[in-house]
C-alpha positions in Angstrom: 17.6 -4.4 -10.5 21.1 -4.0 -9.2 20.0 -0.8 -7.3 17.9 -3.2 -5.3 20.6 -6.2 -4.3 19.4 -6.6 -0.4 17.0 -4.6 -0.6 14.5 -6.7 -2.3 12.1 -4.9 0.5 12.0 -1.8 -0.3 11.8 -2.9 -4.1 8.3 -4.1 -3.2 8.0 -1.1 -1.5 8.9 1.0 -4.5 7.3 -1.0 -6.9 3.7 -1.0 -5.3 4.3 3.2 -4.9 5.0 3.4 -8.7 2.2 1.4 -9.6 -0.3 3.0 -7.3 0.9 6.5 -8.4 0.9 5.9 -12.4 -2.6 4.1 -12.2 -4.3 6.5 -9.7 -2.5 10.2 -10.7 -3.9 9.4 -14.4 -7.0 9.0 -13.4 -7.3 11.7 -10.6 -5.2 14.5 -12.6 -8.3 14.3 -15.3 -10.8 16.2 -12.5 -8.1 17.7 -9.7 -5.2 19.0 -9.0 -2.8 17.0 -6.8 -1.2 17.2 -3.6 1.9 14.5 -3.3 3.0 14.3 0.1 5.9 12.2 1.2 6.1 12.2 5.5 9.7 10.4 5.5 11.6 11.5 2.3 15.2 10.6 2.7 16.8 9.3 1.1 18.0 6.2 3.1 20.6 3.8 1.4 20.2 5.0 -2.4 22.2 3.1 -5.0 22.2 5.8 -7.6 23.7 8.9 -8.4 20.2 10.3 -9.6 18.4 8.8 -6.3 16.3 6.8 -8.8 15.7 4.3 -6.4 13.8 6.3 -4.3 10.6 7.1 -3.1 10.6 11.1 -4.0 12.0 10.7 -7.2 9.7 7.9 -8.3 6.8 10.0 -7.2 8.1 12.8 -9.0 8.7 11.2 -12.3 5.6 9.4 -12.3 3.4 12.2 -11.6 4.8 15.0 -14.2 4.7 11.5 -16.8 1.1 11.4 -15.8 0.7 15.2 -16.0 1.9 15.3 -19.4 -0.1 12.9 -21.0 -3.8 14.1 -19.2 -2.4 17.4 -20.7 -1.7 15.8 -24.3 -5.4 14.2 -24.1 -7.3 16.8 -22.5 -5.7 19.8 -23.5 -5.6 20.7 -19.5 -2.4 20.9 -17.9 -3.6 20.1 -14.0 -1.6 21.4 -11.8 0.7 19.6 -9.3 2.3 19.7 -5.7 5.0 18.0 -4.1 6.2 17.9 -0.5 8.7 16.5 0.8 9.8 16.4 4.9 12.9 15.0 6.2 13.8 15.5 10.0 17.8 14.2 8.7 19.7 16.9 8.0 22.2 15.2 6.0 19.4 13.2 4.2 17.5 16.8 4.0 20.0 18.5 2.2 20.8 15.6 -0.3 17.2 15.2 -1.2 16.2 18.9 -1.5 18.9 19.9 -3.7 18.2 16.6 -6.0 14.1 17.5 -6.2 15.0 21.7 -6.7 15.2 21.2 -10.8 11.9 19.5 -10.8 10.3 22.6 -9.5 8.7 24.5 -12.1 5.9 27.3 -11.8 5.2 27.6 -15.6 4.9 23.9 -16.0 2.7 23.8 -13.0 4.7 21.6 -10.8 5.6 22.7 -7.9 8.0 21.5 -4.2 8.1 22.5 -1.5 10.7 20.8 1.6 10.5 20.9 5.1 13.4 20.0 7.5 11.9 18.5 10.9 9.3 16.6 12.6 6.5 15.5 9.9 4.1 16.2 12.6 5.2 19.8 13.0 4.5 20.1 9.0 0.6 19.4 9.3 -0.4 23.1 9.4 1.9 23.6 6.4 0.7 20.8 4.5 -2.5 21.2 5.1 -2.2 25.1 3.4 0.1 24.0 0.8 -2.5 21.2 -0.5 -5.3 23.6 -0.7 -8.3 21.8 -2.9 -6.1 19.7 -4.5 -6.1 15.8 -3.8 -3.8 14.5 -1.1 -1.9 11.6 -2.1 0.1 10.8 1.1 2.8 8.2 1.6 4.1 7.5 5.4 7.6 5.7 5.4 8.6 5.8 8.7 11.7 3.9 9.8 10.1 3.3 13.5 5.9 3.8 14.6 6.2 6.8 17.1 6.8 9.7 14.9 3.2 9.9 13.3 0.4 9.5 15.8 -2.5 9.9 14.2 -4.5 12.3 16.4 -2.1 14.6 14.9 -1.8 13.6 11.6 -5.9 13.4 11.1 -6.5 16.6 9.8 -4.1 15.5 6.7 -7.0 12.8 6.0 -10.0 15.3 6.2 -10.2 16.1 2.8 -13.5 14.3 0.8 -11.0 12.6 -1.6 -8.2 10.8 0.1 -5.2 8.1 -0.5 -3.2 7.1 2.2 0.1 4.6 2.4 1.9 3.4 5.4 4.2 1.2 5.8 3.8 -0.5 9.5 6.9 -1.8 10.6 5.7 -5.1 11.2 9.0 -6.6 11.8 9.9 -4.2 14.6 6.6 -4.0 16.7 5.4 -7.5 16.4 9.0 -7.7 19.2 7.4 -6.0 21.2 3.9 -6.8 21.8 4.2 -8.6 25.1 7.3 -6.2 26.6 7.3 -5.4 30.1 8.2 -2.0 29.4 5.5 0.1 29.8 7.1 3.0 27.9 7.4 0.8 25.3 4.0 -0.8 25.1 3.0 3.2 25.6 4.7 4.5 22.6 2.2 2.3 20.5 -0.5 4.1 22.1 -0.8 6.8 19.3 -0.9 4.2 16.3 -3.1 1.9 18.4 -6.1 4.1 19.2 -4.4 5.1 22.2 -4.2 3.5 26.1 -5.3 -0.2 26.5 -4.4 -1.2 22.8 -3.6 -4.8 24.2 -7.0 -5.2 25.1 -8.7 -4.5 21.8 -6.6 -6.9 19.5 -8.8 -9.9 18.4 -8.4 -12.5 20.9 -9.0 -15.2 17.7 -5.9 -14.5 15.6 -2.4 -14.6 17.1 -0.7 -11.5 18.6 1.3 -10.2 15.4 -1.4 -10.5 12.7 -4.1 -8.9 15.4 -1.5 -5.9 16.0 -1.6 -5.0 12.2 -5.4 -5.8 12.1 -6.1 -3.1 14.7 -3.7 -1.0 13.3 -6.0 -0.7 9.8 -9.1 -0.6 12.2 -7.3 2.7 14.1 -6.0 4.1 10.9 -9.5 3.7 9.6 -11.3 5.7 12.4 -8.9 8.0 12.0 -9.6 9.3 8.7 -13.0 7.7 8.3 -11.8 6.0 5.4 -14.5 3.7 3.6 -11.7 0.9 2.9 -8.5 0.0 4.4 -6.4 -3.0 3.4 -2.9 -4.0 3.7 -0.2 -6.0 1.7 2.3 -8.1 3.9 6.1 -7.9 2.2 8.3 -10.1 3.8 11.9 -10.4 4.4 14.5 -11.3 1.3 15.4 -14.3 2.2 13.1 -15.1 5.4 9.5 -16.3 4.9 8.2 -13.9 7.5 6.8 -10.6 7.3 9.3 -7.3 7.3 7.0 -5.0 6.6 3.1 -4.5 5.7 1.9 -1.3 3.5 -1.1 -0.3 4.5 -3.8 1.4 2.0 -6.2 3.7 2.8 -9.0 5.1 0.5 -12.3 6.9 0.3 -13.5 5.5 -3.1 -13.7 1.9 -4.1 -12.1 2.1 -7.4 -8.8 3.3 -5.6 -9.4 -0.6 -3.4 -10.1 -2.6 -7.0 -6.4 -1.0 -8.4 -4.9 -1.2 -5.1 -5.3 -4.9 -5.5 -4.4 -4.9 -8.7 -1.2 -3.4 -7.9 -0.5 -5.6 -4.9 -1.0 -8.9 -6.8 1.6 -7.5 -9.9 4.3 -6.6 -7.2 4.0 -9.9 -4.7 4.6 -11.6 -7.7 8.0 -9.3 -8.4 8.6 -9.6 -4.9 8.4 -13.8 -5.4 11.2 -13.8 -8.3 13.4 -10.5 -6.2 13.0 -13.0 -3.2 14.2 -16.2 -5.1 17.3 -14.3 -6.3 18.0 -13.1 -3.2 18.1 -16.5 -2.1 20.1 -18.2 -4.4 22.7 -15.6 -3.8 22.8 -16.6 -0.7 22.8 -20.5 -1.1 25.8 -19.8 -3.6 27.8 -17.6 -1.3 27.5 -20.3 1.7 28.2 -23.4 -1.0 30.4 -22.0 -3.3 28.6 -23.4 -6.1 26.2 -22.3 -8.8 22.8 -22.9 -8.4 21.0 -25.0 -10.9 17.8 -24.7 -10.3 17.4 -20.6 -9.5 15.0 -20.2 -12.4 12.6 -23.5 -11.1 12.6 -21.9 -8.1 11.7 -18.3 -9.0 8.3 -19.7 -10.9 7.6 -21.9 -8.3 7.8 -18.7 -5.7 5.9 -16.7 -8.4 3.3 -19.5 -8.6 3.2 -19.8 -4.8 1.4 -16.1 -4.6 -1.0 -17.6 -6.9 -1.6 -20.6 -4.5 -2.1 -18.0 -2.0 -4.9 -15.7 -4.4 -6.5 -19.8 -4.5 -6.7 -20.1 -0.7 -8.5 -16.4 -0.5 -10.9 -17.6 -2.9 -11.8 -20.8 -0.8 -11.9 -19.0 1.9 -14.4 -16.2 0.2 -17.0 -18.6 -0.6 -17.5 -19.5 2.6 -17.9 -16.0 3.5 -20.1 -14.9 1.0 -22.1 -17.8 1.4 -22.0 -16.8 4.8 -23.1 -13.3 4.1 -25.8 -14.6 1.5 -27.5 -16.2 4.2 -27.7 -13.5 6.2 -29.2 -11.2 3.8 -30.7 -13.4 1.3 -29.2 -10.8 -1.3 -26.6 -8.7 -2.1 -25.4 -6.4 -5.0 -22.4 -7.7 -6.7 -20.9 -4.3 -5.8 -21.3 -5.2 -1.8 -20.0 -8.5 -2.9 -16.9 -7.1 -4.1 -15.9 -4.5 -1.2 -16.6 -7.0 1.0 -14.2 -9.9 -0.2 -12.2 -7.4 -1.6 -11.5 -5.9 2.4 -10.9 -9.1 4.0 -8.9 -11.1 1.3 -6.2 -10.6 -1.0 -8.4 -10.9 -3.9 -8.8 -8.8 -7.2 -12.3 -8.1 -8.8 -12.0 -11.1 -11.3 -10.8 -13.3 -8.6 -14.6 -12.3 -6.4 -15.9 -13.0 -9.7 -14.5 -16.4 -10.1 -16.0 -17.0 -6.9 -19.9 -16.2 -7.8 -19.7 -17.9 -11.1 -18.0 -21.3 -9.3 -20.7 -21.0 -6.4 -23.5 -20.9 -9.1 -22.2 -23.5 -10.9 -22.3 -25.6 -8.0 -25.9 -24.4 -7.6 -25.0 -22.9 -4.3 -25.8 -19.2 -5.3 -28.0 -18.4 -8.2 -26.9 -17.3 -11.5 -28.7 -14.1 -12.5 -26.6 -12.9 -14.7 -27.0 -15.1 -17.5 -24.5 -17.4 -19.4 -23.1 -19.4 -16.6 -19.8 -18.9 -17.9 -20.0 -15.0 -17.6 -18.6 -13.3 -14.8 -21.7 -11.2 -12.8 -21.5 -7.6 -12.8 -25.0 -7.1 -11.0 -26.3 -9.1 -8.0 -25.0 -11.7 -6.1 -28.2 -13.9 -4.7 
């Protein structure tokens, strides 16, 4: 996509909002009404004239395509609400005059803008959203400007979807600073004063920042599952950025993973490009193997999903022992949470176990994937 060239981060970005959106709005919009709410909206280096590449205009064409066809099946035309804050004014007034023509009372699809501090827009969200179904995406370009004691009552509703992208990148700096404003202003995303204490003293300081992060977020909103997807930088194998996923329901973890799997792997061949670009511009030559390299990247988050899946039998074997027996649903949420894995990929896992005769198969065939109970 040339509307991504550099920016192969927030394609990853964009591409895991799209998918999430068109998988969970089609299923949501056949029981609620929904409530779309974008905390950061821009926009913020868009290459098109429509704003295509953005995160507001993605969300709004995805969710009146997914409107539409629950209304074409159903016969019910749900209704749907959008809002949008930007604290920019310039960025303000370029994205509320570009979202105005989507607004439409008669098609039941409405916008509402706010120019200012998300925070000061809880109250308002929280009346504009009503009983419908918050959907809420956090794109912050720092970490101080959504403490969650303030932003909880956004999370309150029984059905809940939360994404946030944690600026991995920038905080992980600034773990050890000796600034104690500094340390201090990651009090509010942290679970507040002493954060440093509470990180896992097993895993090193950057991963254990983002760890407690999903723990605080958690709390916060007493979400049932929280699970993140690291995106790292074009053309530096470390993380930029992690989007963190926050549900109530367990089928919004199984397409969450879904999702992630389909865009790392997007993110693998943008990634590759990106760095042939760059070999060719410092050589001046072509580069003759770019499209070797982009399979072996793509293949490389599929080495990765292999490494989960060692690593899950040794916890579920782990967790076996401790209680003797599980249902293949509390098999699933729990290697779900901890690994990057999909449901087929937990399944995998059971059916090579049994085989092995380390777990046994009581599910039949010992080439069929369980769906019941994991002894």
């Amino acid at each position: 996509m040339s509307a991504y060239i550099d920016r192969e981060q927030t394609q990853a970005k964009h591409f895991i909002l799209r998918g999430y959106l068109q998988e969970l709005a089609f299923k949501v919009l056949h029981g609620w009404d929904i409530a779309y709410i974008d905390g950061f909206s821009g926009p913020w280096h868009s290459q098109t004239d429509d704003f295509s590449d953005t995160s507001f205009m993605i969300a709004i064409k995805v969710l009146k395509d997914a409107q539409a066809k629950v209304a074409d099946q159903s016969g019910v035309r749900r209704q749907i609400k959008c809002f949008f804050s930007e604290k920019d004014a310039t960025a303000y007034e370029q994205m509320a005059a570009a979202v105005a023509p989507f607004s439409s009372l008669d098609e039941d699809f409405r916008i509402r803008t706010f120019r200012g501090e998300f925070v000061n827009a809880v109250d308002e969200i929280q009346s504009f959203v009503g009983q419908s179904f918050p959907l809420i995406f956090i794109d912050p370009t720092g970490w101080t400007e959504y403490p969650f004691t303030k932003i909880a009552p956004l999370f309150a509703s029984r059905k809940c979807e939360v994404l946030i992208n944690f600026m991995y990148g920038h905080i992980s700096r600034f773990l050890t600073h000796p600034d104690e404003k500094i340390i201090a202003s990651l009090d509010p995303i942290l679970g507040g004063p002493g954060w440093q204490r509470r990180l896992d003293p097993n895993i090193r300081p950057g991963p254990a920042v983002e760890k407690l992060f999903r723990e605080t977020l958690k709390a916060a909103g007493r979400f049932a599952y929280v699970v993140s997807t690291k995106i790292d930088k074009s053309t530096q194998n470390r993380p930029h950025f992690f989007i963190a996923y926050a549900t109530k329901d367990r089928s919004g973890l199984k397409a969450f993973r879904e999702i992630e799997y389909r865009a790392l792997r997007e993110h693998a061949r943008a990634r590759s490009a990106a760095m042939t670009r760059k070999r060719e511009t410092s050589s001046g030559t072509g580069e003759l193997f770019a499209e070797f390299d982009a399979d072996y990247r793509e293949a490389s988050i599929d080495d990765i999903v292999e490494e989960h899946k060692q690593l899950a039998r040794n916890r579920l074997l782990n967790l076996l022992q401790d209680s003797g027996r599980l249902p293949f649903r509390g098999v699933v949420d729990a290697l779900m949470q901890e690994f990057m894995l999909r449901e087929t990929n937990v399944k995998d896992v059971c059916v090579e176990l049994a085989r092995e005769g380390k777990i046994k198969n009581t599910w039949g065939d010992r080439n069929r994937k369980p769906v019941g109970a994991c002894p």
